[in-house]
C-alpha positions in Angstrom: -78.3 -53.1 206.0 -79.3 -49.2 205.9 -82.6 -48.8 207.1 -84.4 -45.2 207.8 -86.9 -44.9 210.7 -90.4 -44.8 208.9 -93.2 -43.8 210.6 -95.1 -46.9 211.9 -91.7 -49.0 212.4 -92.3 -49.2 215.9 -95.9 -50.2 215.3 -94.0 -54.0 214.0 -94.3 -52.8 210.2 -90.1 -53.6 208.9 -87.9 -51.1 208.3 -87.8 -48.9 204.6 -84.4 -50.0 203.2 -83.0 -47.7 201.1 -80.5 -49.6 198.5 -76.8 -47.9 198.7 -75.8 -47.5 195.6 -71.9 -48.4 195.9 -73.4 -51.7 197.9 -75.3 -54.8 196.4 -76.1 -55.8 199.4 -78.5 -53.5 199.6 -79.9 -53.7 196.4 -83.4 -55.6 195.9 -83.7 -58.3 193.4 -85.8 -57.6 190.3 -87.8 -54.9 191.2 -90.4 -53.8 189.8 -89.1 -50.1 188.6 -85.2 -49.9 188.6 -83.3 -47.7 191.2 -82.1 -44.2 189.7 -78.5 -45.1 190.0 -79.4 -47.9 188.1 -81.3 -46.1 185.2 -79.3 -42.7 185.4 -75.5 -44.4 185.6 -72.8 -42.7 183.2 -69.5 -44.1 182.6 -66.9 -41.7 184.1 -65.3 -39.7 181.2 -62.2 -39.8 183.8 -61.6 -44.0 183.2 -57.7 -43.5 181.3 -56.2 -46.8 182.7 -56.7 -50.5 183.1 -57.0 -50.0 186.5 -59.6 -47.2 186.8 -61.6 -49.1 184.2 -61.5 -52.5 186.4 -62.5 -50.6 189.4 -65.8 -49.2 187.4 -66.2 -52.8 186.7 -65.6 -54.8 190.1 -66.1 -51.6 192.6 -68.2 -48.7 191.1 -66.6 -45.2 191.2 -66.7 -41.9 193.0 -69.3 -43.6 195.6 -71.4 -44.7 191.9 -72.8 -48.8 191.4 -70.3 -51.4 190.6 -71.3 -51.9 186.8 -70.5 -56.2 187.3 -73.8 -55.5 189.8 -75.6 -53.8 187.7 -75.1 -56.6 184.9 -76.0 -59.3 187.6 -79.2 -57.8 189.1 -80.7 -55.6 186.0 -78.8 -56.7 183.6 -80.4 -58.6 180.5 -80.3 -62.1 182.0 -82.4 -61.0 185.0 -84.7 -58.4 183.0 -85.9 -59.5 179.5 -88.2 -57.2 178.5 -90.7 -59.7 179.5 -93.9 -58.6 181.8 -96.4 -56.7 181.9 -95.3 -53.5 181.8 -91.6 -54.7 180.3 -88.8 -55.4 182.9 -85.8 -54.2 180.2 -82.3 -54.2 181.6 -80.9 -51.2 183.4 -78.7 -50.2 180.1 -81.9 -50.5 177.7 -83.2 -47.9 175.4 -86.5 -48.0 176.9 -85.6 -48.0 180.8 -83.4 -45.0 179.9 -85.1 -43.3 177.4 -81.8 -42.0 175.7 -82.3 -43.4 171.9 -79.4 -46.6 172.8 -77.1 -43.6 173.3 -75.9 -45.9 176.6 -76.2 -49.0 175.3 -73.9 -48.2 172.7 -71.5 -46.5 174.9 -71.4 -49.9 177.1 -71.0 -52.2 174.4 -68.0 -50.0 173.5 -66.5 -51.6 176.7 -68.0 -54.6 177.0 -64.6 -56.6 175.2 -63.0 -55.3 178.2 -65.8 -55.9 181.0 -65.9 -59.3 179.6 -61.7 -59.3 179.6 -62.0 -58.4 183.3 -64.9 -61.4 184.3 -62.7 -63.7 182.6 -59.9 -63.2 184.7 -62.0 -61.6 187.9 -59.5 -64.2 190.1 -56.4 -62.5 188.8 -57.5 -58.9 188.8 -54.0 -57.9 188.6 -52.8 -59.9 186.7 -55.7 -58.6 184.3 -55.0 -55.1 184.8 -50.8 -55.5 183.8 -51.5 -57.5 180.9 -53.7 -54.0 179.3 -51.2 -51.8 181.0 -48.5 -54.1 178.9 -50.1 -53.5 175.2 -50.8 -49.7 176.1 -46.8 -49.9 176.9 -45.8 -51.6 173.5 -48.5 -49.5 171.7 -47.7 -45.7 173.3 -44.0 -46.4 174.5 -43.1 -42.6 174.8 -46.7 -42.0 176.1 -46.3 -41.8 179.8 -49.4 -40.0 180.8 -52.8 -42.3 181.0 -55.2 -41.2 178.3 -58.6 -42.1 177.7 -57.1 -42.9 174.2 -55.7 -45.9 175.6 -58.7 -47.1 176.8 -60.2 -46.4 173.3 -57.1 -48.3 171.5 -57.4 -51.2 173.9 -61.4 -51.2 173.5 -61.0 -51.3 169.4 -57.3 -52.9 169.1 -56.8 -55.4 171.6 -58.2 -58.2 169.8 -56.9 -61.2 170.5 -54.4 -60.2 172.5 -57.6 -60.5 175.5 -58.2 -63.8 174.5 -55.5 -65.5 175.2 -54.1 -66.7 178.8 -52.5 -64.1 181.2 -49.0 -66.0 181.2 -48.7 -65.9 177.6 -45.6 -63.7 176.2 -46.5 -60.6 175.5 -43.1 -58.5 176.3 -41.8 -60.1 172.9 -41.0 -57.9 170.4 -42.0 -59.9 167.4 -45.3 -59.8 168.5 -47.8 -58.0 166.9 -49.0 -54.4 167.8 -52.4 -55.9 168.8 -50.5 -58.0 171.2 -51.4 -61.8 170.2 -48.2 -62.7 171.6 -44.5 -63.9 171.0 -44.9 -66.9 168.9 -45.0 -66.4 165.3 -47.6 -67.9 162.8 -47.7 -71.1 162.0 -45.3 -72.2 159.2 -43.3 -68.9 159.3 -39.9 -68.8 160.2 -37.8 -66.1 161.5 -34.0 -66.0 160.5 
């Protein structure tokens, strides 16, 4: 764990730990005022793939938090707004003081966070099935944009519901990618 020298650490007083923010490990557990990486964190305007946007999620960014830790240490199951003064969660209006600008701005994502905890055992797997509906989607397109991001975030549907082996390469699928299979009591021919 990082520690700094303080003054009176030789004296048998522990060590001031300074929390990292790129790792949990160092992070403390419910404290009493959130860490400024936790209560000044912007999503990266530069997330324009599947792959970049699982890496916010499950690794943090450019040396930033992993946003999967910040959900599991100051996120609203750990910090309810409960207390005196309120513990809110790390994305609230009131820790941040931004009007729910950020709040709204995660729950833009937060299909796709919760796409990527689903299937956090089969992060590639996860990843290729997004890169697959931006392909059928943008199939001239070969430059990532954060457009695809935004198409997968309001598009996707129930194409991230279902399981990662289902046929999605078929093209009588739909464009929001709920697979090959068509509906029930329609035939094709």
């Amino acid at each position: 764990t990082p520690s700094i020298s303080a003054p009176g650490a030789d004296l048998g007083f522990p060590p001031l730990v300074v929390p990292v923010p790129s790792d949990p490990s160092t992070w403390v557990e419910d404290p009493p005022t959130l860490p400024t990486f936790a209560t000044h964190y912007e999503h990266p305007k530069t997330i324009n793939t599947p792959a970049k946007l699982a890496q916010e999620w499950f690794d943090g960014i450019n040396d930033g938090p992993p946003v999967r830790s910040l959900e599991i240490f100051y996120g609203p199951g750990q910090r309810n707004g409960w207390g005196q003064p309120p513990r809110c969660s790390w994305r609230a209006a009131a820790t941040r003081g931004d009007k729910r600008k950020f709040e709204k701005a995660f729950s833009k994502r937060h299909k796709l966070y919760k796409f990527f905890e689903t299937h956090k055992d089969d992060r590639a797997g996860a990843i290729a099935r997004l890169d697959l509906l931006i392909k059928r989607r943008f199939p001239d397109d070969a430059s990532p944009s954060t457009s695809h991001i935004v198409y997968l975030r309001d598009n996707a549907g129930s194409a991230l519901d279902e399981p990662l082996g289902a046929a999605l390469d078929d093209p009588a699928a739909t464009e929001a990618g709920t697979g090959g299979a068509p509906p029930a009591g329609v035939v094709h021919g």
